[in-house]
N, C-alpha and C positions, 0 to 999 in steps of 0.2 A: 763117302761120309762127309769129307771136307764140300765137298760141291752140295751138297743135302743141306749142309749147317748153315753154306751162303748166300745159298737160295732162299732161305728161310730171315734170315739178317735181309736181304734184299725187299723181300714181300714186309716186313715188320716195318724196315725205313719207306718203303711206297705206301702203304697205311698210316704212316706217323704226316707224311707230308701231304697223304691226301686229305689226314683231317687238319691241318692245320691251316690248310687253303680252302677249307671247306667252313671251320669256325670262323666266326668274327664277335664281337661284344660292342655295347652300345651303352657310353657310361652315362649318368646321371644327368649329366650336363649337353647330350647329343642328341639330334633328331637324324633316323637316317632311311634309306630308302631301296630296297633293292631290285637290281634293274636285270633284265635276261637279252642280250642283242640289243640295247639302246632303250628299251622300252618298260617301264616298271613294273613290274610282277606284287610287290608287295612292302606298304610302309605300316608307321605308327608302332614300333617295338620298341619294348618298352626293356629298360634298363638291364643287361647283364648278358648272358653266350647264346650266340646264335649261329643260324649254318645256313650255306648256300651249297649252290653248285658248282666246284672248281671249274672258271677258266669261262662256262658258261654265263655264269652269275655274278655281277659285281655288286658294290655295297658301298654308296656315297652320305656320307655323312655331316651335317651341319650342326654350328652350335646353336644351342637353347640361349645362350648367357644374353645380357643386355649389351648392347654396343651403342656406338655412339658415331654422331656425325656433327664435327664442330668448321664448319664449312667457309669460306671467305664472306661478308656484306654482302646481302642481296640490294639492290637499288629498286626503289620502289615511288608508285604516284600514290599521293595522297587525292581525296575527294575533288578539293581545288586545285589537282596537276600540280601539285607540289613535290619536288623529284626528296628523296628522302636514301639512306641505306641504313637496312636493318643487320644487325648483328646477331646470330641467333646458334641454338646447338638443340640436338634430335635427339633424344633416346629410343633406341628399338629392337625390335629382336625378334628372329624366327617363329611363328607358332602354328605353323600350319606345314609340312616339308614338302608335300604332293604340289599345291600352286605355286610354292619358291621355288621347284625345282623346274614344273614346266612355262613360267612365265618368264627365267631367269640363265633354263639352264645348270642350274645351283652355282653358278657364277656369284660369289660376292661382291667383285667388283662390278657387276651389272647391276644386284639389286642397291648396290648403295647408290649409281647412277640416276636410276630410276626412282629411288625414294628420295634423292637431291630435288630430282623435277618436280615429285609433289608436293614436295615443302615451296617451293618457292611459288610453285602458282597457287598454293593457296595463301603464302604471305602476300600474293600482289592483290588475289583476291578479296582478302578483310583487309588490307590499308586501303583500297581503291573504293571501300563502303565506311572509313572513316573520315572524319577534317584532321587536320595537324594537333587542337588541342584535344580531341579523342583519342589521339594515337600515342600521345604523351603524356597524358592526366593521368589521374587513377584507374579509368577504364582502359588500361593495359592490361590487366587482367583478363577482361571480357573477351578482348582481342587476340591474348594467347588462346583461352579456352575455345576460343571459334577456330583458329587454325587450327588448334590438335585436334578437336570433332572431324576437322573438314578432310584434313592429310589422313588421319585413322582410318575414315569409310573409303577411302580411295585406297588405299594400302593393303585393303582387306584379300584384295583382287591378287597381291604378291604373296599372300602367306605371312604378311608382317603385322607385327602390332609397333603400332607407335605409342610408345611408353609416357614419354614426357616431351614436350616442346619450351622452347622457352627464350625468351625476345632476350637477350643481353644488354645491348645498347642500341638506341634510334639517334641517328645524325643529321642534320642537313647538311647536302649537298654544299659544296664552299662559296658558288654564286650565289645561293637564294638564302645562306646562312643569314647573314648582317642582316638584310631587309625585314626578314619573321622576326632575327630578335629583336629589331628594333620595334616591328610591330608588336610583340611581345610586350617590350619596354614602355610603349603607349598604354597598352590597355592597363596595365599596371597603374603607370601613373594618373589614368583617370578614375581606376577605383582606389586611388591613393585619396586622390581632388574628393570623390564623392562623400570619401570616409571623412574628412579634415572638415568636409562642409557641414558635413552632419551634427560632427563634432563639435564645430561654431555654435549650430545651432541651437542643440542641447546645450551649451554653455552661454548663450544667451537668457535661452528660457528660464536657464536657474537661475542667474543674475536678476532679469527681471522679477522672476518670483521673489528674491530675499530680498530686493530694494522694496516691490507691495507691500512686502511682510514688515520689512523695517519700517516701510511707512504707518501703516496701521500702528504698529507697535508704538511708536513715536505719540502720533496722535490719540492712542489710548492712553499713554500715560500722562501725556499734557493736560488733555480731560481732566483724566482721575485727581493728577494733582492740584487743577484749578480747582477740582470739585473739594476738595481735602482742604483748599485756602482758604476758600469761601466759607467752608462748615470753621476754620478757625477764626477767621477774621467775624464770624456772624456770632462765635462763642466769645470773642474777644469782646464784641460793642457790646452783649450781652451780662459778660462780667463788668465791664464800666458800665454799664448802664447801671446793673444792681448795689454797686459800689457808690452811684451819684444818689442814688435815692435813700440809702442809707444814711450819708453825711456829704450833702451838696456841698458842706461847705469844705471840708478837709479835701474833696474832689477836684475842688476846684484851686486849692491851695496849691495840692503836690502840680496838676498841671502848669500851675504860674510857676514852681520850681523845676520843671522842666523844661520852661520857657525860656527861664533865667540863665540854665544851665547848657541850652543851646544855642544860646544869644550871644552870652558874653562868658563864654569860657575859656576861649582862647584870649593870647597877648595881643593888643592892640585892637580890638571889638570894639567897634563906636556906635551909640545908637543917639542919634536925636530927637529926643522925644519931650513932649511938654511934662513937668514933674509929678502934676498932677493927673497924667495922665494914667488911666484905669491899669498899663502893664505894671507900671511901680506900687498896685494897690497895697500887696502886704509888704514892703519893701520900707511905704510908710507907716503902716501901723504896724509896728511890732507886738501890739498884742493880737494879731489875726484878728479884729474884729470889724466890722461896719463904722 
């Protein structure tokens, strides 16, 4: 009875261990792949319990998640063999487990290897199709988006997707530093010159303009107001004129008292004149007459 009951314990423990080596699960976040003697039988399962064949069957597993590769400066030639290094970090991740596993092994540190080497020949590739201020202007942009297109379709071949690419920092090299940024510093300063000339020159323009303008200005009001003296001085002779032909003789009175009074009005006025002579006329007649 005793040997019955332990035999029975014995067969329940070899069914409990043969399914437990026979289950495996594959979480949310795995890609995995199962293999019979070295060789894969069967991938692409999807989330939750599965079975294999104990001892026969094994069951290799990778993650899904994004990872990342932030690598040392690549050193690179620009267009004009300008030696340069680039600073840069990969985002990438598994999406395919059948070609990452036969291209790789399922080795991660092979595919990271391997996805090093084609980030970098395709950063020597698009800096070797830029110039230096291409490579550091605003079409950096451009120049990321061509490497990640270029590293992506290469990468297809591992099972990987390359997520995001992204240039951090471009340096020059410490020999050919000083000479760019001096050349740098030139072209600078000739579209400094160009702006400053320009700016001369507009601000001549307008000068000359407001001097024309002031001149006209000038000369129309001198016109106008020689025109405006004329129309008074022609109303002037006009009012004496009207004023002599009314009473020639009062006309000609107050002028002689004008005479008198810009002759001899100040201290010490000397005039030598015969007494008789025509300025003393009403001076001698006190009654204003002939």
């Amino acid at each position: 009875m005793n040997n019955s009951r332990l035999s029975i314990i014995v067969i329940v423990g070899l069914v409990f261990i043969g399914l437990g080596m026979s289950a495996f699960t594959v979480g949310e976040r795995e890609l995995a792949i199962k293999l019979q003697v070295g060789k894969m039988v069967k991938a692409s399962y999807e989330p939750g319990l599965h079975f294999k064949i104990p001892v026969i069957q094994t069951v290799r597993k990778f993650p899904s998640q994004i990872l990342k590769i932030d690598d040392a400066p690549q050193r690179v030639f620009t267009l004009e063999r300008t030696a340069m290094t680039v600073d840069f970090f990969v985002m990438w991740r598994i999406v395919d487990e059948v070609p990452f596993y036969t291209s790789t092994g399922g080795l991660h540190e092979v595919a990271m290897d391997r996805l090093r080497e084609i980030i970098k020949n395709s950063i020597v590739t698009e800096f070797g199709k830029r110039t230096i201020q291409e490579a550091i202007s605003v079409e950096r942009v451009e120049l990321m988006q061509d490497m990640l297109l270029n590293a992506a379709e290469t990468a297809k071949g591992l099972g990987i997707e390359v997520v995001d690419f992204r240039v951090k920092q471009v340096e020059f090299i410490a020999d050919v530093r000083n000479s760019v940024y001096n050349q740098m510093r030139e072209e600078r300063a000739l579209v400094a010159a160009e702006t400053r000339a320009e700016g001369r020159e507009g601000s001549e323009l307008i000068r000359s303009t407001a001097d024309k303008n002031r001149t006209i200005l000038l000369a129309n009001a001198y016109r106008d107001g020689q025109i405006i003296r004329g129309q008074g001085d022609a109303r002037a002779a006009e009012i004496y004129a009207n004023a002599y032909n009314k009473d020639p003789e009062f006309y000609a009175f107050h002028r002689s008292i004008e005479a008198y009074r810009n002759s001899m009005g100040k201290a010490g006025d000397l005039l030598v004149l015969d007494p008789n002579n025509e300025f003393f006329r009403y001076l001698n007649q006190s009654s204003g007459k002939r």
